[in-house]
Structure formats: structure tokens, C-alpha cells
Short mmCIF file of the C-alpha atoms (twelve columns), coordinates in Angstrom:
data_MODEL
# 
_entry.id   MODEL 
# 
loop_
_atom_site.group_PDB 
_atom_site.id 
_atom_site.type_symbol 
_atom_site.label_atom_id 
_atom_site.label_alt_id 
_atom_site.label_comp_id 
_atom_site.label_asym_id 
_atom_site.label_seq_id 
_atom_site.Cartn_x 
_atom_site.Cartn_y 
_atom_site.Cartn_z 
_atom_site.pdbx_PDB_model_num 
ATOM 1   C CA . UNK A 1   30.830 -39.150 0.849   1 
ATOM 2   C CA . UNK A 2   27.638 -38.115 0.476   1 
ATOM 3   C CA . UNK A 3   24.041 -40.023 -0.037  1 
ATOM 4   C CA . UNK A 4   21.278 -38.139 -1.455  1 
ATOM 5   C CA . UNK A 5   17.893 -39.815 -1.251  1 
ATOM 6   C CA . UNK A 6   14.440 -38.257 -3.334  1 
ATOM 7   C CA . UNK A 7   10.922 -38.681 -3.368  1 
ATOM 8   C CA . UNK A 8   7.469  -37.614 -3.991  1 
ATOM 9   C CA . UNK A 9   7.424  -38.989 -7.519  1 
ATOM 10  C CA . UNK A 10  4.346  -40.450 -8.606  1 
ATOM 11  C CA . UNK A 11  1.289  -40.421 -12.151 1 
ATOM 12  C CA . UNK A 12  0.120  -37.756 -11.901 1 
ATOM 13  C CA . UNK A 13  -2.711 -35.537 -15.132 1 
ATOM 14  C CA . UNK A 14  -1.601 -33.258 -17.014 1 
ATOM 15  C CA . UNK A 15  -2.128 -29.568 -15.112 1 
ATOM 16  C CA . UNK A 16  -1.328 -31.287 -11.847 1 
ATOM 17  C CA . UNK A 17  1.345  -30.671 -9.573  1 
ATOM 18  C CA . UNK A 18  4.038  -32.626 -7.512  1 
ATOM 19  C CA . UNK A 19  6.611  -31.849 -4.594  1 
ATOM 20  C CA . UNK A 20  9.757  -33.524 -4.840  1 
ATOM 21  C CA . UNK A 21  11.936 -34.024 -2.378  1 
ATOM 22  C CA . UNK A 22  15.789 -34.743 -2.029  1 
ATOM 23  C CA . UNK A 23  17.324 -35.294 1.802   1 
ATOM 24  C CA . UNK A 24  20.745 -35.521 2.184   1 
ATOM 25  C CA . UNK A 25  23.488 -37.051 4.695   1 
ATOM 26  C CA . UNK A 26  26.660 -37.799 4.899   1 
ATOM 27  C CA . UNK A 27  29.928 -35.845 4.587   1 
ATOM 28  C CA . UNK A 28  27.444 -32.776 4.019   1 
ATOM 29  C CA . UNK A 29  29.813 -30.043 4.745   1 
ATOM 30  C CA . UNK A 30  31.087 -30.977 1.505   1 
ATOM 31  C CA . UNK A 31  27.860 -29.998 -0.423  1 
ATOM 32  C CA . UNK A 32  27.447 -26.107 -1.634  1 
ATOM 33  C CA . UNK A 33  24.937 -25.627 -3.703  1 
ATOM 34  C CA . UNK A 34  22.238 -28.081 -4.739  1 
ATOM 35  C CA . UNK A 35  19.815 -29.272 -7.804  1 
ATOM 36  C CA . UNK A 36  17.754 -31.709 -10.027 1 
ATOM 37  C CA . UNK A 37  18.567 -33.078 -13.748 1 
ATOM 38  C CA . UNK A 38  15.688 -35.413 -15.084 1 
ATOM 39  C CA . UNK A 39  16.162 -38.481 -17.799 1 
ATOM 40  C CA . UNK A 40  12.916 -39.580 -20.053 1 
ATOM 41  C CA . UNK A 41  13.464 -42.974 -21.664 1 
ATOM 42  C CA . UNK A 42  15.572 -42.805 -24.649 1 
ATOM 43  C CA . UNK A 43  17.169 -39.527 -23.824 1 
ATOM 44  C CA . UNK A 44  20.045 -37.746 -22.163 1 
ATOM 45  C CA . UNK A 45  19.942 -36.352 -18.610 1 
ATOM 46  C CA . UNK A 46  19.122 -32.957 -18.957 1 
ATOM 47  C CA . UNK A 47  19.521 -29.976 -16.271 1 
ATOM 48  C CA . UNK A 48  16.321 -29.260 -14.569 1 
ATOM 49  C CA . UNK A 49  17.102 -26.302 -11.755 1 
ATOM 50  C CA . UNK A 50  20.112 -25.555 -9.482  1 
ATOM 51  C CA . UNK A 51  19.869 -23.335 -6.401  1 
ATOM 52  C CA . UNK A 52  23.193 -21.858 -4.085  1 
ATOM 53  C CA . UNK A 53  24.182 -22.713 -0.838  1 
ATOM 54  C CA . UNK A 54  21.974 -19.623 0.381   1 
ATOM 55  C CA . UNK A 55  19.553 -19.931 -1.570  1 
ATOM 56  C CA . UNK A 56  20.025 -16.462 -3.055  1 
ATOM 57  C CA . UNK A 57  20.771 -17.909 -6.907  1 
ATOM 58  C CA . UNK A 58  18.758 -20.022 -8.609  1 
ATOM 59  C CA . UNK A 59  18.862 -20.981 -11.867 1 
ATOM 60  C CA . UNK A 60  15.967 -22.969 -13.930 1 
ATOM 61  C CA . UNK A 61  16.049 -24.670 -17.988 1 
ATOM 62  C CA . UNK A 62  13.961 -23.295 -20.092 1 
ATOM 63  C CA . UNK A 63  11.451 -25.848 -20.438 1 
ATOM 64  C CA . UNK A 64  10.472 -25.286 -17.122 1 
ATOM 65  C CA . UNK A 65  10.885 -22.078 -16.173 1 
ATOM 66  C CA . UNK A 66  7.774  -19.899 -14.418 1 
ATOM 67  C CA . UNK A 67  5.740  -23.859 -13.454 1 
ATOM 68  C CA . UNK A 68  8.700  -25.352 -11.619 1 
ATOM 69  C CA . UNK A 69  9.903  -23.999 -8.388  1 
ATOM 70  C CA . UNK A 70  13.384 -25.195 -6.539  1 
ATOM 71  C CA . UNK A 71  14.051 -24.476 -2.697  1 
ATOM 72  C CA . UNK A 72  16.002 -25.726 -0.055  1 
ATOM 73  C CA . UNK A 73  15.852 -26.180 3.667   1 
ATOM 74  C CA . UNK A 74  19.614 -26.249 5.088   1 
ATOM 75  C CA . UNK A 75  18.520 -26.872 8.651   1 
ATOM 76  C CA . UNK A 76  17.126 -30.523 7.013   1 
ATOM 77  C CA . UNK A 77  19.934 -30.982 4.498   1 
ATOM 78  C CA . UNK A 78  17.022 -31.181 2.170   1 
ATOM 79  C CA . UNK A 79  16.132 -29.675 -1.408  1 
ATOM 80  C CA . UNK A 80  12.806 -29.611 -3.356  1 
ATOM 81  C CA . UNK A 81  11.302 -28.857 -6.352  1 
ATOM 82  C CA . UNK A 82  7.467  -27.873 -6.713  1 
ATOM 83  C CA . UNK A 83  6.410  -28.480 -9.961  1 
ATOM 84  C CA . UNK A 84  3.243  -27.230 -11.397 1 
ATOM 85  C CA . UNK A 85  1.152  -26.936 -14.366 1 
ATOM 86  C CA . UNK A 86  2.808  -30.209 -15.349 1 
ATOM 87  C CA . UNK A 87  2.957  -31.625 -18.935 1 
ATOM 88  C CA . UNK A 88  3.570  -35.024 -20.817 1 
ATOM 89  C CA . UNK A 89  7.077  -34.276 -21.913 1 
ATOM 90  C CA . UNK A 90  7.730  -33.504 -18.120 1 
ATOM 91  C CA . UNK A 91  7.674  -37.167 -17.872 1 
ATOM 92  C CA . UNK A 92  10.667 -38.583 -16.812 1 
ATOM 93  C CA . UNK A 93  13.053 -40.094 -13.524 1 
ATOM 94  C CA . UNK A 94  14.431 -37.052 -11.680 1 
ATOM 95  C CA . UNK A 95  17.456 -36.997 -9.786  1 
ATOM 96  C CA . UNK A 96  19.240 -35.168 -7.290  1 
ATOM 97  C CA . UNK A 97  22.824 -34.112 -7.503  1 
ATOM 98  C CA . UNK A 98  24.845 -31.772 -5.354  1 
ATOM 99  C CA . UNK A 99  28.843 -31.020 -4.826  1 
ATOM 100 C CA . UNK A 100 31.295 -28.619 -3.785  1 
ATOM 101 C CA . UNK A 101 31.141 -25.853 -6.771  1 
ATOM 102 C CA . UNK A 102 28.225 -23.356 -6.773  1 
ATOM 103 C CA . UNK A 103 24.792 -23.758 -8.613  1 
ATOM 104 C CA . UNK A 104 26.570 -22.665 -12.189 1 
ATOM 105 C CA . UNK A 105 28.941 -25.125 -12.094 1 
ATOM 106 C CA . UNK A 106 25.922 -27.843 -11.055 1 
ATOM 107 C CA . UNK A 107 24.181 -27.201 -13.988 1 
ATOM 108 C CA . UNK A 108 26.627 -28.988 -16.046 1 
ATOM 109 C CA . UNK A 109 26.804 -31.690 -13.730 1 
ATOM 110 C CA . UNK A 110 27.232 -33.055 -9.994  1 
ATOM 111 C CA . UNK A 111 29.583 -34.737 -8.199  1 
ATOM 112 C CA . UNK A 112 26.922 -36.837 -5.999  1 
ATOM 113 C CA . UNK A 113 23.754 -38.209 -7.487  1 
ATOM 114 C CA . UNK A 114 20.911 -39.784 -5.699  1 
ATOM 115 C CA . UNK A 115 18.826 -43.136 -6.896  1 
ATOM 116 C CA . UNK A 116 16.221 -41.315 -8.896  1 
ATOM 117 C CA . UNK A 117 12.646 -40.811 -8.274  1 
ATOM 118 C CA . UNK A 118 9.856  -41.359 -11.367 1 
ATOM 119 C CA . UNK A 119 7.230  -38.825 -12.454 1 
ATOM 120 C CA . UNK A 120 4.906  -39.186 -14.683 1 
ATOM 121 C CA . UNK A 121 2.428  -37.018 -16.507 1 
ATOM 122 C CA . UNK A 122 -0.635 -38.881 -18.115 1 
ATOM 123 C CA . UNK A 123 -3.825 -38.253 -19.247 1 
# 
């Protein structure tokens, strides 16, 4: 099994930026590559970024493509995602999921999840 905890949500104005954070433990050999799906109220989960094992692939949704910025820190078991020049609709509780496939397959979904860490963009 594996646990995946995040943080570094928070309110936050519009144009401002936040680091989020996503440690995990566990049964991590099982993890390959890592990533973050958000949920605003009333709305489906939706992909957010996915990065490999290595770090060498990344892959980003539109919506947030060129302000948000996903890394990863294998030494710490640990994933982020800078986001910048955030907006309104970025509002929403981000989560962390990982599993055994590569970042691709995590797009479309994770086998682990963590708890879920708010953001919110208000002016």
C-alpha cells in the first residue's frame, strides 16, 4: 500500500502563486510515475499534470499549461506542483495520485490517491 499525503494549499489573489506538495510512504517501490487531478465543487476530477519516474516526461492539461509547473524529488518520495499566475477557476481541492503505470496512463487516473489539499483563488 501506499499513503500519499499533500499540502501547501491555502486563499490565495488572483496572480499569486502556491507550492504544493505531495510526500509519499509506504510500499513505494510500487509507485512509477507521479501527478495531481483537482475537483471544484460541483464538478468532476479533472487531470491537472503527470510527471515519469525520471522525471524526463511530463505532461500538463491545457488549462494550465505554461503557469503550472510539476517536479519531483525521488530521494524524498515527494512530488510538487508550483503554480503561478493563478486564476479563480483554478479554485478547487487538489489531489495526489500515483501507481505502477507511467505518467500517460496516470492521466486517466491513479491507483493511490491522497486526502486532498484546498486552494483557493479570490479576489
Amino acid at each position: 500500500q501506499v499513503q500519499l499525503v499533500e499540502s501547501g494549499g491555502g486563499l490565495v489573489q488572483p496572480g499569486g502563486s502556491l507550492r504544493l506538495s505531495c510526500a509519499a510512504s509506504g510500499s513505494i517501490f510500487s509507485i512509477n510515475a507521479m501527478g495531481w487531478f483537482r475537483q471544484a465543487p460541483g464538478k468532476e476530477r479533472e487531470f491537472v499534470a503527470t510527471i515519469s519516474r525520471s522525471g524526463a516526461t511530463v505532461y500538463y492539461a491545457d488549462s494550465v499549461q505554461g503557469r503550472f509547473t510539476i517536479s519531483r524529488d525521488n530521494a524524498k518520495n515527494t512530488v510538487y506542483l508550483q503554480m503561478n499566475s493563478l486564476k479563480p477557476e483554478d479554485t478547487a481541492v487538489y489531489y495526489c495520485a500515483t501507481g505502477g503505470s507511467g505518467a500517460g496512463t496516470l492521466s486517466r487516473g491513479g491507483d493511490y490517491w491522497g486526502q486532498g489539499t484546498q486552494v483557493t483563488v479570490s479576489s
